[in-house]
SEFIZA-3560 file (N, C-alpha, C; in Angstrom, 3 decimals):
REM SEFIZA-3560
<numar><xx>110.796</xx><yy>112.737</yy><zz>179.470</zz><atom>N</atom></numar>
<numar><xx>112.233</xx><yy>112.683</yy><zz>179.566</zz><atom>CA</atom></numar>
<numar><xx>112.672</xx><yy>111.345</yy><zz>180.169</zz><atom>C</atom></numar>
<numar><xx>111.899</xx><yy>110.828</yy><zz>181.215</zz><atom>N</atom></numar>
<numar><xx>112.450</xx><yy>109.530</yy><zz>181.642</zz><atom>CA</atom></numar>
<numar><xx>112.456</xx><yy>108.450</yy><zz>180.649</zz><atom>C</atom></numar>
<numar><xx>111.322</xx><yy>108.409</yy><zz>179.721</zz><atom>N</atom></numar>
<numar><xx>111.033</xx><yy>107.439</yy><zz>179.322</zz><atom>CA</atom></numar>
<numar><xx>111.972</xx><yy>107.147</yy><zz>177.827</zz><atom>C</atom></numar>
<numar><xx>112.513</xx><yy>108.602</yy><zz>176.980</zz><atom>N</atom></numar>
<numar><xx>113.776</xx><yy>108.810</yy><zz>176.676</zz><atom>CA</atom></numar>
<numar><xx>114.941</xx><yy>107.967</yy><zz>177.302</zz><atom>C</atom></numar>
<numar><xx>114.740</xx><yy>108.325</yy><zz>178.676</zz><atom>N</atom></numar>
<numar><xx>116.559</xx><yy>107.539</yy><zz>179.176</zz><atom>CA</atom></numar>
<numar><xx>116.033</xx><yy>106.180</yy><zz>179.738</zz><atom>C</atom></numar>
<numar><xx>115.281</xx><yy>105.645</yy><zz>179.380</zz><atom>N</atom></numar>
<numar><xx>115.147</xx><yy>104.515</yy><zz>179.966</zz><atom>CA</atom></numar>
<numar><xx>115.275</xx><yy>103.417</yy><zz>178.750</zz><atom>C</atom></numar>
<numar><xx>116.659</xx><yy>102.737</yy><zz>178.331</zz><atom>N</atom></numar>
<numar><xx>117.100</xx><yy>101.974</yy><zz>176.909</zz><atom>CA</atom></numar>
<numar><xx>116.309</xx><yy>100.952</yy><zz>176.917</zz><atom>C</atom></numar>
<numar><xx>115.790</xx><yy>100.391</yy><zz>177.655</zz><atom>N</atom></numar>
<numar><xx>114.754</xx><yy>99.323</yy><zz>177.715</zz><atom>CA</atom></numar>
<numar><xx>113.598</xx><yy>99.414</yy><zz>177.221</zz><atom>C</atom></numar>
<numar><xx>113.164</xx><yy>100.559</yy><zz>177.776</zz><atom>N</atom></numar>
<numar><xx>111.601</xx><yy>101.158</yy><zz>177.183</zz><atom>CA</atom></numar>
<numar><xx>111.574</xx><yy>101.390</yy><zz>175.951</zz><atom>C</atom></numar>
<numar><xx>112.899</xx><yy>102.000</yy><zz>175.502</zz><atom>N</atom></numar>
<numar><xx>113.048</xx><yy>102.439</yy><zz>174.012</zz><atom>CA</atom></numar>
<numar><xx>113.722</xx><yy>101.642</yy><zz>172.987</zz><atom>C</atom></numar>
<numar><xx>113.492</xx><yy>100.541</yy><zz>173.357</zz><atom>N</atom></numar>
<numar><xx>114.111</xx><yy>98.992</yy><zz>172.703</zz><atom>CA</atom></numar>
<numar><xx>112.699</xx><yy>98.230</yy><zz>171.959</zz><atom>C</atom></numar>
<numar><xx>111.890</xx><yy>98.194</yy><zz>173.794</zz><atom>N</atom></numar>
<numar><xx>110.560</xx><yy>97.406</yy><zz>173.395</zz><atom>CA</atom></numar>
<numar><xx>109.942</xx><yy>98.394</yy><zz>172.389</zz><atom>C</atom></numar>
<numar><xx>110.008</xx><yy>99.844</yy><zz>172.570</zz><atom>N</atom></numar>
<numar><xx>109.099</xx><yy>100.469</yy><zz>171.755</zz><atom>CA</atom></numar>
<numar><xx>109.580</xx><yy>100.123</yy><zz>170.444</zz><atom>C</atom></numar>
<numar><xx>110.969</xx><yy>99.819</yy><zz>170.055</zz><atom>N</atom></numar>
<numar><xx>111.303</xx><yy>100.123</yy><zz>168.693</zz><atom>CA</atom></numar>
<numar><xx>110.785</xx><yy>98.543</yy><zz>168.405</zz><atom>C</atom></numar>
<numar><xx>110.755</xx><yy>97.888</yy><zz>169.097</zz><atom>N</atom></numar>
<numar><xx>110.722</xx><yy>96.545</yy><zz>168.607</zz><atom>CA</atom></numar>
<numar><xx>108.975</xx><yy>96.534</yy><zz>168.277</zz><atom>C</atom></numar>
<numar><xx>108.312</xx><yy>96.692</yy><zz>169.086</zz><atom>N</atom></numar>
<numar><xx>106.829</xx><yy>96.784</yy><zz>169.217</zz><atom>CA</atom></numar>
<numar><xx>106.346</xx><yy>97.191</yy><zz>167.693</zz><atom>C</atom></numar>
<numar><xx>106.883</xx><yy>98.881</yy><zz>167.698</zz><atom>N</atom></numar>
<numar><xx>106.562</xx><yy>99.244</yy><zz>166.431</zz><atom>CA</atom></numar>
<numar><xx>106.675</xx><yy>98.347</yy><zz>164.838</zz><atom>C</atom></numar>
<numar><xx>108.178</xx><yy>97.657</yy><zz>164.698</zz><atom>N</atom></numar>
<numar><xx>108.771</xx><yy>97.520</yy><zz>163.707</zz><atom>CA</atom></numar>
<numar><xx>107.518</xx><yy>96.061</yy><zz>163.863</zz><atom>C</atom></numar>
<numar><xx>107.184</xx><yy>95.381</yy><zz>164.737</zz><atom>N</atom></numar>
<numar><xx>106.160</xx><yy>94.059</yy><zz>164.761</zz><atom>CA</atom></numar>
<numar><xx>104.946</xx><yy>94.811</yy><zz>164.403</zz><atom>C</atom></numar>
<numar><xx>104.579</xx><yy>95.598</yy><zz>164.726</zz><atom>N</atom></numar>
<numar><xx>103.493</xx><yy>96.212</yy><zz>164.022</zz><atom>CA</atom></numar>
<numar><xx>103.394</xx><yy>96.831</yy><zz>162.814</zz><atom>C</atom></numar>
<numar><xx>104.378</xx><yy>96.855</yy><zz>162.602</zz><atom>N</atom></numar>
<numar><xx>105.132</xx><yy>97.766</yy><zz>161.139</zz><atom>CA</atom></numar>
<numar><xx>104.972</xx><yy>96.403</yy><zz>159.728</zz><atom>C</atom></numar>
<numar><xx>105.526</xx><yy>95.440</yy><zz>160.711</zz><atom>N</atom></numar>
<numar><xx>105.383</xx><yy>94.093</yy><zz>159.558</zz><atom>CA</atom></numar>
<numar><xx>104.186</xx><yy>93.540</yy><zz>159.544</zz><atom>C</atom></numar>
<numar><xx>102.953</xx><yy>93.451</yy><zz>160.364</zz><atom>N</atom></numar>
<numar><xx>101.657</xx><yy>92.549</yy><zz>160.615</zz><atom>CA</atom></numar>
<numar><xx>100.950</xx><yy>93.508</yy><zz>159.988</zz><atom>C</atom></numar>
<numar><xx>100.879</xx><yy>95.125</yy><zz>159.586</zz><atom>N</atom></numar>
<numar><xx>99.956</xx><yy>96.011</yy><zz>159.225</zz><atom>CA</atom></numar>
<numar><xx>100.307</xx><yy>95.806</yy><zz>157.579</zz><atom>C</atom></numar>
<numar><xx>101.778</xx><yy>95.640</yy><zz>157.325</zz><atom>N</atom></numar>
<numar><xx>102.198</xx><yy>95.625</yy><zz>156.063</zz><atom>CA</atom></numar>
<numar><xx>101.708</xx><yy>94.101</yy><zz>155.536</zz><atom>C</atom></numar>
<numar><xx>101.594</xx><yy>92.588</yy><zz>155.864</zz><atom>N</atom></numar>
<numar><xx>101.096</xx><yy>91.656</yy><zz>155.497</zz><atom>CA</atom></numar>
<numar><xx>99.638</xx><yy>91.561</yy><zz>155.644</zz><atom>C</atom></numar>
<numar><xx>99.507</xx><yy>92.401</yy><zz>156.142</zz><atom>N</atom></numar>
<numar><xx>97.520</xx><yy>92.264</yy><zz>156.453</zz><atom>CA</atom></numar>
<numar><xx>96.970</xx><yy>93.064</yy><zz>155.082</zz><atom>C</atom></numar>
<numar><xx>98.171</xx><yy>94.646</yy><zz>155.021</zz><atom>N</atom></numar>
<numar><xx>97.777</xx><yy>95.119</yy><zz>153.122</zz><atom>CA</atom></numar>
<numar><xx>97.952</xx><yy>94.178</yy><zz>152.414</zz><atom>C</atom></numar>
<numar><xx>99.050</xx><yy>93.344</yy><zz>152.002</zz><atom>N</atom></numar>
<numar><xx>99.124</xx><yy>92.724</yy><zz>150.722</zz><atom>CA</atom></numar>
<numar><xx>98.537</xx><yy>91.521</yy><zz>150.941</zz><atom>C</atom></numar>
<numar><xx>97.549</xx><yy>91.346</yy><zz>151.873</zz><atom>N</atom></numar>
<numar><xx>96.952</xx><yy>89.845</yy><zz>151.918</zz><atom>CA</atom></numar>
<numar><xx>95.699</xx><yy>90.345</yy><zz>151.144</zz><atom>C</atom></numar>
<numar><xx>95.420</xx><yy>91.583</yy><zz>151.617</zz><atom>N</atom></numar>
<numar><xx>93.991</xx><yy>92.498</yy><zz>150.889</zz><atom>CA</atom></numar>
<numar><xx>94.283</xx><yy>92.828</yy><zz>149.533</zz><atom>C</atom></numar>
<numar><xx>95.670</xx><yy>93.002</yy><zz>149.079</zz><atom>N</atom></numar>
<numar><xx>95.657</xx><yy>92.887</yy><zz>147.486</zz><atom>CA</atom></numar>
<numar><xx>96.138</xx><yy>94.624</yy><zz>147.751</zz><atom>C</atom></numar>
<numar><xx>96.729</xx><yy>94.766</yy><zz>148.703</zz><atom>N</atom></numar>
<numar><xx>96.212</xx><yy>96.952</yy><zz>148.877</zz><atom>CA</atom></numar>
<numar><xx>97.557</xx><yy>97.371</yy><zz>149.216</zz><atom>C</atom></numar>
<numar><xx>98.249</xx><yy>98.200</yy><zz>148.159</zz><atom>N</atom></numar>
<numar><xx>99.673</xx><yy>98.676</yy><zz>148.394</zz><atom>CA</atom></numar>
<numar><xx>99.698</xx><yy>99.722</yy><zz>149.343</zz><atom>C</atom></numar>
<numar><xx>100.926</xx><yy>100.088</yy><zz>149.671</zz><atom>N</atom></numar>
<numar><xx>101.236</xx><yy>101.193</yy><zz>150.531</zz><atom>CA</atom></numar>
<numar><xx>102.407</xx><yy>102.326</yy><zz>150.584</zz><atom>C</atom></numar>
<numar><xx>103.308</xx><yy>103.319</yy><zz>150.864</zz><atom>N</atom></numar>
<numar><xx>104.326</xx><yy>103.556</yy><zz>150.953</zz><atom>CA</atom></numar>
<numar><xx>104.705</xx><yy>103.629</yy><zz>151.992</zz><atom>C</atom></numar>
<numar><xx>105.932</xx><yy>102.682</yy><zz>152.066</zz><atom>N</atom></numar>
<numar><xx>106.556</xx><yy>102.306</yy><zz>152.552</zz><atom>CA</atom></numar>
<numar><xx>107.161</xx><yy>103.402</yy><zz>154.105</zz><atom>C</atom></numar>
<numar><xx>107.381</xx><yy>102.779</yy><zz>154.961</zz><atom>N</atom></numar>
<numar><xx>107.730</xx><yy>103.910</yy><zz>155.955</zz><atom>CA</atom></numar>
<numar><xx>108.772</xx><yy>103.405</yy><zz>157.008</zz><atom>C</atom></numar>
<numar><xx>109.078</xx><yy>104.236</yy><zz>157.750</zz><atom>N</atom></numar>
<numar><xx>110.372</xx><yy>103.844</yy><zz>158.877</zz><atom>CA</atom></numar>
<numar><xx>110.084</xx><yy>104.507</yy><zz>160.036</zz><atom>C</atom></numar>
<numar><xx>108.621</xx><yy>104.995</yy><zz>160.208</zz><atom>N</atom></numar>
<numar><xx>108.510</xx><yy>105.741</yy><zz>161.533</zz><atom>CA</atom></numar>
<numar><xx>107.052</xx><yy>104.614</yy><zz>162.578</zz><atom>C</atom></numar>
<numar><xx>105.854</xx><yy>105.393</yy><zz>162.750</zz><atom>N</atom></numar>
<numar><xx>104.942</xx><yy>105.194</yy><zz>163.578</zz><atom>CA</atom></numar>
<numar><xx>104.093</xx><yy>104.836</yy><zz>163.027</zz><atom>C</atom></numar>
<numar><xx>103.930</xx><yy>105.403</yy><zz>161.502</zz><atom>N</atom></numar>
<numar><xx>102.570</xx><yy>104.967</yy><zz>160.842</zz><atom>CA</atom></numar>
<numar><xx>103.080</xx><yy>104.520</yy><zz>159.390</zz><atom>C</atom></numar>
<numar><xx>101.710</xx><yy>104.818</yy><zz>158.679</zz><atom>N</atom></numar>
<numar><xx>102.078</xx><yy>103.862</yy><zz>157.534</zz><atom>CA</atom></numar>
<numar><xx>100.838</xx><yy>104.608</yy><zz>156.273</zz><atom>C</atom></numar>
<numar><xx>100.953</xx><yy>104.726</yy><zz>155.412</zz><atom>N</atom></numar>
<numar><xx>100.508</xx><yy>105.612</yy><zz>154.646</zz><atom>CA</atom></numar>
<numar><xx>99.733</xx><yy>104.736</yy><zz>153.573</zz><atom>C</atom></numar>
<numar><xx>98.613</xx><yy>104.302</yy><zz>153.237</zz><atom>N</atom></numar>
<numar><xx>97.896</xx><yy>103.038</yy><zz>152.394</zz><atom>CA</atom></numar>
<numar><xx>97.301</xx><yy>103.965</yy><zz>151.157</zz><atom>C</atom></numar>
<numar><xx>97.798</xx><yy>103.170</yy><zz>150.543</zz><atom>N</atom></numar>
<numar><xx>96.786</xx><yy>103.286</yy><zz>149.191</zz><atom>CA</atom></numar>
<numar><xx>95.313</xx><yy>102.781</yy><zz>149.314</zz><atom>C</atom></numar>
<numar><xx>94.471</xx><yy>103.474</yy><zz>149.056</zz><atom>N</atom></numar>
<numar><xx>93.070</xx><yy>102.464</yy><zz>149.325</zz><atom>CA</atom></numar>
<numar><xx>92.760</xx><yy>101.880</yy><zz>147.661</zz><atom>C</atom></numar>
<numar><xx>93.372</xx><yy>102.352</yy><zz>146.404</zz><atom>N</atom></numar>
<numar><xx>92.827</xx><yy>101.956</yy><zz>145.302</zz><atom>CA</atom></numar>
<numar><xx>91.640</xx><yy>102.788</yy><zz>144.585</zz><atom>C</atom></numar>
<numar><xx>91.053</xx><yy>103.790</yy><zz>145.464</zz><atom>N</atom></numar>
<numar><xx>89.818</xx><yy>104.673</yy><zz>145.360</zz><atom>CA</atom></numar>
<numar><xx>90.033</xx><yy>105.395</yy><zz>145.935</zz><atom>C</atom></numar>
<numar><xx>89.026</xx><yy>106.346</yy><zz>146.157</zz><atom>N</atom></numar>
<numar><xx>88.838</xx><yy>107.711</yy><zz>146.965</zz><atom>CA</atom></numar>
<numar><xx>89.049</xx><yy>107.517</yy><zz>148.000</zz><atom>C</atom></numar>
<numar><xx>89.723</xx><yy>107.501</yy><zz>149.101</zz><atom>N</atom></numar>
<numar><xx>90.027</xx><yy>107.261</yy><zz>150.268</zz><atom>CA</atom></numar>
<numar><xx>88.947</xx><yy>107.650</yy><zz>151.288</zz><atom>C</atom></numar>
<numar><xx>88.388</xx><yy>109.113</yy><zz>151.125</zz><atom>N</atom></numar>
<numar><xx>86.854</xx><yy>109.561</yy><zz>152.174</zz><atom>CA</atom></numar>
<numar><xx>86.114</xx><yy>108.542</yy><zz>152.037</zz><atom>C</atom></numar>
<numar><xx>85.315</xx><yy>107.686</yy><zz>151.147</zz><atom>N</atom></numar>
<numar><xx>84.226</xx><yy>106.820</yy><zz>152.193</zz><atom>CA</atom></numar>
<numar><xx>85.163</xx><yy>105.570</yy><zz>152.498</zz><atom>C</atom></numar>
<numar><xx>86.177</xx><yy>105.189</yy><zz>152.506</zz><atom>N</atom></numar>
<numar><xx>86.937</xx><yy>104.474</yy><zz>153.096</zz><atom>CA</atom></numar>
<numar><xx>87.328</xx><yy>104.631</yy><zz>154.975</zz><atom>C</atom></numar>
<numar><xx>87.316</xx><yy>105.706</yy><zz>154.686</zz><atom>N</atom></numar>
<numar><xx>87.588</xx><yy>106.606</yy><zz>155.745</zz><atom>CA</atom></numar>
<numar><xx>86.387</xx><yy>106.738</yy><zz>157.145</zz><atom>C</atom></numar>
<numar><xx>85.475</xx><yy>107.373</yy><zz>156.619</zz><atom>N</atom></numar>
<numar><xx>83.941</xx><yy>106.936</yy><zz>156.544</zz><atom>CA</atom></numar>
<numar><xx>83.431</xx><yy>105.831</yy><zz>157.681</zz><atom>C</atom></numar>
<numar><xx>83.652</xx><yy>105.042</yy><zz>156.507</zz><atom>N</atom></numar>
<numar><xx>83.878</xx><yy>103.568</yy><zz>156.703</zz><atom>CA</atom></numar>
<numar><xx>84.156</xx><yy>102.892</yy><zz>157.949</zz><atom>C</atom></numar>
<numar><xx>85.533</xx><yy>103.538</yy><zz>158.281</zz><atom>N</atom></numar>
<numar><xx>86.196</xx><yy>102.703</yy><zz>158.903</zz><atom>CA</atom></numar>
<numar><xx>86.010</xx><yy>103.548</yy><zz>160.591</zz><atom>C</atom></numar>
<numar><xx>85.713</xx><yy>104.691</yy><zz>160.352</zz><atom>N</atom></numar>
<numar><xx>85.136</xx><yy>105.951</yy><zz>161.328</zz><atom>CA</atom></numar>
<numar><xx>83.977</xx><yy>104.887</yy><zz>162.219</zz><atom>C</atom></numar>
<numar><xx>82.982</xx><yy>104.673</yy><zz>161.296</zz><atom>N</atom></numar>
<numar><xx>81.792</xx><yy>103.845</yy><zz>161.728</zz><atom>CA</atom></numar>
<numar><xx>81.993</xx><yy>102.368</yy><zz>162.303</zz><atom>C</atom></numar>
<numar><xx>83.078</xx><yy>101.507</yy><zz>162.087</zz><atom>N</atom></numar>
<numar><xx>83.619</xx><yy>100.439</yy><zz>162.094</zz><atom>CA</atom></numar>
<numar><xx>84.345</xx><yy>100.541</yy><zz>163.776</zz><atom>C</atom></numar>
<numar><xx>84.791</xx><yy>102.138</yy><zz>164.183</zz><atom>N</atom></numar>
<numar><xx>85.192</xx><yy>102.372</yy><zz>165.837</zz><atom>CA</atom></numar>
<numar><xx>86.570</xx><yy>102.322</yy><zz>165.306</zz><atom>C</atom></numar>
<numar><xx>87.092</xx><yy>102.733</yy><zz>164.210</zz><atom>N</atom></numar>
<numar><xx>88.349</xx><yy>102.482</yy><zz>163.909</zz><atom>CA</atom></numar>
<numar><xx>88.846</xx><yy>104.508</yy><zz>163.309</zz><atom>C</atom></numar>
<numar><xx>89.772</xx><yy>105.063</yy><zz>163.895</zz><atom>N</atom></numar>
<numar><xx>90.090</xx><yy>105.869</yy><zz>163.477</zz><atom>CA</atom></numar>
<numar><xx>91.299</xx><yy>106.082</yy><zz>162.491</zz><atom>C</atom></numar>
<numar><xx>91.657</xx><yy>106.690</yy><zz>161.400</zz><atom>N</atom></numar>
<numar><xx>92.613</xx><yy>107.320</yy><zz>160.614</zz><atom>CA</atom></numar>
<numar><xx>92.891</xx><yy>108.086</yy><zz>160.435</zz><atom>C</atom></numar>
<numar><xx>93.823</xx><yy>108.906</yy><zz>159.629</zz><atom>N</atom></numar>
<numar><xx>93.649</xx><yy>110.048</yy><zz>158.966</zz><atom>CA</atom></numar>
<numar><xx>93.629</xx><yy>110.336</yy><zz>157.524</zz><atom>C</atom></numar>
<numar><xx>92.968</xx><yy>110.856</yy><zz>157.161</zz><atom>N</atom></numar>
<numar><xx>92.866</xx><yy>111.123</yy><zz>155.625</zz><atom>CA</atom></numar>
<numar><xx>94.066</xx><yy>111.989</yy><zz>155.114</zz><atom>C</atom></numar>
<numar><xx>94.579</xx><yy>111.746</yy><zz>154.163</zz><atom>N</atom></numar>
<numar><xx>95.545</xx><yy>112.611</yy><zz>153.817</zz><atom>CA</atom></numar>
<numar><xx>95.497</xx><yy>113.535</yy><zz>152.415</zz><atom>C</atom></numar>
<numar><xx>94.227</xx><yy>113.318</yy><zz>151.578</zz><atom>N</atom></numar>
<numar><xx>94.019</xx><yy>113.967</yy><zz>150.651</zz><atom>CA</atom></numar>
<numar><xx>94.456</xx><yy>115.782</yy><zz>150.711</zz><atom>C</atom></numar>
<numar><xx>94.072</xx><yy>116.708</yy><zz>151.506</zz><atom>N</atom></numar>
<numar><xx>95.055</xx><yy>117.383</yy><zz>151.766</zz><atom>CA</atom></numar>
<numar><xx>96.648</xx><yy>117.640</yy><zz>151.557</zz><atom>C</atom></numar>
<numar><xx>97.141</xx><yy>116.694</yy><zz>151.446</zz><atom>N</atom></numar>
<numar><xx>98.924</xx><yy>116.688</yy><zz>150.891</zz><atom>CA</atom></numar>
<numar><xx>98.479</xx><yy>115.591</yy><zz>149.749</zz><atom>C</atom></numar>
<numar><xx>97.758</xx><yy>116.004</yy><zz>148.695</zz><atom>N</atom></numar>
<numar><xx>97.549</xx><yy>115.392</yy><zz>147.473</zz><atom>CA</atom></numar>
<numar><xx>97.834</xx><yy>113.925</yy><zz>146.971</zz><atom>C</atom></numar>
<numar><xx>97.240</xx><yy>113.234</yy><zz>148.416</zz><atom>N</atom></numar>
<numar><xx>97.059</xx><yy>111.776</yy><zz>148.136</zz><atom>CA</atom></numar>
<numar><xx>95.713</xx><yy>112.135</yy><zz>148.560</zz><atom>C</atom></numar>
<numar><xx>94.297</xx><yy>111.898</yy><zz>147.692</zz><atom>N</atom></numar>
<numar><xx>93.250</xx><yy>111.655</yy><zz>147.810</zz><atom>CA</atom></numar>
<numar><xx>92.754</xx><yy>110.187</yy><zz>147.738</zz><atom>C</atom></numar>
<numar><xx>93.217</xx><yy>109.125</yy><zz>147.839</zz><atom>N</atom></numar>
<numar><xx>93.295</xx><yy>107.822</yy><zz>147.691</zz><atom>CA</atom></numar>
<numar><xx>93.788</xx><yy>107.217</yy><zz>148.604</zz><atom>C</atom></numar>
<numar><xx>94.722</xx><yy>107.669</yy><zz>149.955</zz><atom>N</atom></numar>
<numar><xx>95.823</xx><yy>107.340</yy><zz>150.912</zz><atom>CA</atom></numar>
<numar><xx>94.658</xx><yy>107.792</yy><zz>152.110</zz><atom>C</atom></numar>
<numar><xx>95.477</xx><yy>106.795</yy><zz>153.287</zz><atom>N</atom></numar>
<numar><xx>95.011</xx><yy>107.158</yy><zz>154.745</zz><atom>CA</atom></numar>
<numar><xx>96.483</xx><yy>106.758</yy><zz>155.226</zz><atom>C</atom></numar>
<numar><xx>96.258</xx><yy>107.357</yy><zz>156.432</zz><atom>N</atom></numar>
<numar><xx>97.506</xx><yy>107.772</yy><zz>157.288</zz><atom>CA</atom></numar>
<numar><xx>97.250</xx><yy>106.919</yy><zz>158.591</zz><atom>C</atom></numar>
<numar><xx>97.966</xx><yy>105.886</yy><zz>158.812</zz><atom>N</atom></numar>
<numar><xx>97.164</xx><yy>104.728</yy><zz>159.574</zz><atom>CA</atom></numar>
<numar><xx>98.511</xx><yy>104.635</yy><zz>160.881</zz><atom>C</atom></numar>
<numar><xx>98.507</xx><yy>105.131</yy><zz>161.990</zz><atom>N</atom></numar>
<numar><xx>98.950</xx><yy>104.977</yy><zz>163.351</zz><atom>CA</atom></numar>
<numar><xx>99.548</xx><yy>103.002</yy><zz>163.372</zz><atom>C</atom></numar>
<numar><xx>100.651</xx><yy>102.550</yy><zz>163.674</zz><atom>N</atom></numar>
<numar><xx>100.939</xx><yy>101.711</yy><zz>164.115</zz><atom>CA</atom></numar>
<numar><xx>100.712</xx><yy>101.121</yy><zz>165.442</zz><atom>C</atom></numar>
<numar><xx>99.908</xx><yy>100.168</yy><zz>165.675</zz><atom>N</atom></numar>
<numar><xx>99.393</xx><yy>100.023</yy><zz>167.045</zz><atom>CA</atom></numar>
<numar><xx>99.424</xx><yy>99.000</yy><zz>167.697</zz><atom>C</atom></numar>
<numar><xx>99.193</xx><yy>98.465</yy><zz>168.892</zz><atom>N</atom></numar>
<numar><xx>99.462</xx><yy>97.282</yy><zz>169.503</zz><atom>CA</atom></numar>
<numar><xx>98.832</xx><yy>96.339</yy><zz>168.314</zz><atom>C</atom></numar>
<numar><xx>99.348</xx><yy>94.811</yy><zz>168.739</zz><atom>N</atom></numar>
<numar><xx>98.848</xx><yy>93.660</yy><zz>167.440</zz><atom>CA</atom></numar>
<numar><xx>96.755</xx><yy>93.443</yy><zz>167.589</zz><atom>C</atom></numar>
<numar><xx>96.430</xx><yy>93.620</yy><zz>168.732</zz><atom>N</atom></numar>
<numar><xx>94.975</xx><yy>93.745</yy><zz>168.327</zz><atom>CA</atom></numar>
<numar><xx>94.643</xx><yy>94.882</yy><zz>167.829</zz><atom>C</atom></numar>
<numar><xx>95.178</xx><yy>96.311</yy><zz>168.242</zz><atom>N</atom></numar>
<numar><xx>94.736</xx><yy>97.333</yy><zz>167.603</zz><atom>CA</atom></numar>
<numar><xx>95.014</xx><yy>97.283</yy><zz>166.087</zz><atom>C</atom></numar>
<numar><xx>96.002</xx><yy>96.870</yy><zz>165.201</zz><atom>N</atom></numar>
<numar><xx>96.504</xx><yy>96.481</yy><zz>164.476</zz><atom>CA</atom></numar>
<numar><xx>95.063</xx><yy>95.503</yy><zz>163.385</zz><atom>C</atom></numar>
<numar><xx>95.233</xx><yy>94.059</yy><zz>164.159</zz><atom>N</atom></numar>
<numar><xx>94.226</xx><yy>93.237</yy><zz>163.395</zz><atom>CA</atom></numar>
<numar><xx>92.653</xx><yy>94.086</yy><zz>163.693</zz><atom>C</atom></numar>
<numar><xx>92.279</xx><yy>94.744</yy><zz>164.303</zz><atom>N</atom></numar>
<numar><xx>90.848</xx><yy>95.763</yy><zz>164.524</zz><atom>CA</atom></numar>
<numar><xx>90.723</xx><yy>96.292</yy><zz>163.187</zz><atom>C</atom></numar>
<numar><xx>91.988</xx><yy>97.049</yy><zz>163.158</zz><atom>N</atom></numar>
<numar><xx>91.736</xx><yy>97.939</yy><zz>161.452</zz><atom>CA</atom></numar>
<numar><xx>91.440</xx><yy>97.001</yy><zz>160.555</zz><atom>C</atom></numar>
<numar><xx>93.080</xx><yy>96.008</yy><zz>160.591</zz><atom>N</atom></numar>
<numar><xx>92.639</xx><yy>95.068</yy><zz>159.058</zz><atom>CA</atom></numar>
<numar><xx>91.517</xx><yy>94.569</yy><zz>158.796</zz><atom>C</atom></numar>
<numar><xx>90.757</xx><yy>94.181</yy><zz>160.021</zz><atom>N</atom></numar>
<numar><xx>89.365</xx><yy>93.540</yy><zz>159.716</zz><atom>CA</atom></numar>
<numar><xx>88.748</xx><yy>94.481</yy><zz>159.282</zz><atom>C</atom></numar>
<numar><xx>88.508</xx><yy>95.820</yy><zz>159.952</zz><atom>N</atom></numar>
<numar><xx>87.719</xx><yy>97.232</yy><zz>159.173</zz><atom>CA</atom></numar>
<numar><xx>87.838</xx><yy>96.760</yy><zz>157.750</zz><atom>C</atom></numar>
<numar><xx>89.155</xx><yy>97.561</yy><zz>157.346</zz><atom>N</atom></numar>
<numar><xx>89.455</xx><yy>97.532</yy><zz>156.199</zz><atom>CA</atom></numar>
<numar><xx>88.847</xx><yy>96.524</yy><zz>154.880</zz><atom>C</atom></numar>
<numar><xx>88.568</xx><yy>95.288</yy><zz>155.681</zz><atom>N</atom></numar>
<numar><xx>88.697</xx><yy>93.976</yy><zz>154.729</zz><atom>CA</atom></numar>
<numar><xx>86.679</xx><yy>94.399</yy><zz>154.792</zz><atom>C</atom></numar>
<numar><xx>86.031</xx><yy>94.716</yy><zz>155.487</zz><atom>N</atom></numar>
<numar><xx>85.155</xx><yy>94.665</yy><zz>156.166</zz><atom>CA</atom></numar>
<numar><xx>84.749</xx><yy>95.849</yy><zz>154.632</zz><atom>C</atom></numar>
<numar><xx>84.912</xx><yy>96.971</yy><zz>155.167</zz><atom>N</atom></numar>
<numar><xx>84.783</xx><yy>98.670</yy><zz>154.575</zz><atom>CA</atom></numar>
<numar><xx>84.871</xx><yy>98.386</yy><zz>153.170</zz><atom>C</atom></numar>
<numar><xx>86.036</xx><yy>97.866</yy><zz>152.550</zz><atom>N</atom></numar>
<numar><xx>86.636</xx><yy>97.646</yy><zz>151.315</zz><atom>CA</atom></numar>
<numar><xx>85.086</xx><yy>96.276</yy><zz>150.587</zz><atom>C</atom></numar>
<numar><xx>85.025</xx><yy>95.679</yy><zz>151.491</zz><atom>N</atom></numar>
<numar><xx>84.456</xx><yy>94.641</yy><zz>150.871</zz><atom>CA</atom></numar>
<numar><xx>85.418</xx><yy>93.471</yy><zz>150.207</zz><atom>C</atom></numar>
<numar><xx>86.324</xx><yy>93.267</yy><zz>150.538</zz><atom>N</atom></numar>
<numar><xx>87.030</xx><yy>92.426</yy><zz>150.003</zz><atom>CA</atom></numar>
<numar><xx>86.930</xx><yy>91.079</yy><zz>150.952</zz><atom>C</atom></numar>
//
């Protein structure tokens, strides 16, 4: 509740996010790897393939996601917006996992 009424806290957060929102989104299309589009915390990727050994992958790499095949994207991960190193950690996974 404090952290609700505190407009400052909830400024940097919005700002934090939306910078992480844009560095996660240029780090996909630098990889060639679309996404849909979002306005909240995370960010929903196309992997281009089966998303599980992507997933896998990136599990082993110390990098967590979520798979979303379950709500009938079997190709998508469900990727948390995170500070800018947590952020570049994945993309390297990714670039890493993917082989690209």
């Amino acid at each position: 509740m404090a952290a609700l009424g505190d407009e400052e806290h909830l400024q940097r957060s919005v700002s934090l996010n939306a910078q992480g929102m844009q560095q996660l989104e240029q780090g996909f299309a630098s990889l060639g790897l679309s996404w849909i589009p979002s306005v909240g915390n995370f960010i929903t990727l196309d992997c281009g393939q089966d998303a599980a050994p992507v997933y896998q992958g990136l599990l082993q790499e110390g990098v967590i996601v979520r798979p979303v095949a379950n709500y009938g994207l079997p190709n998508h991960l469900r990727i948390t917006v995170g500070l800018p190193e947590e952020n570049q950690r994945c993309l390297d996974a990714l670039q890493k996992v993917l082989n690209l």
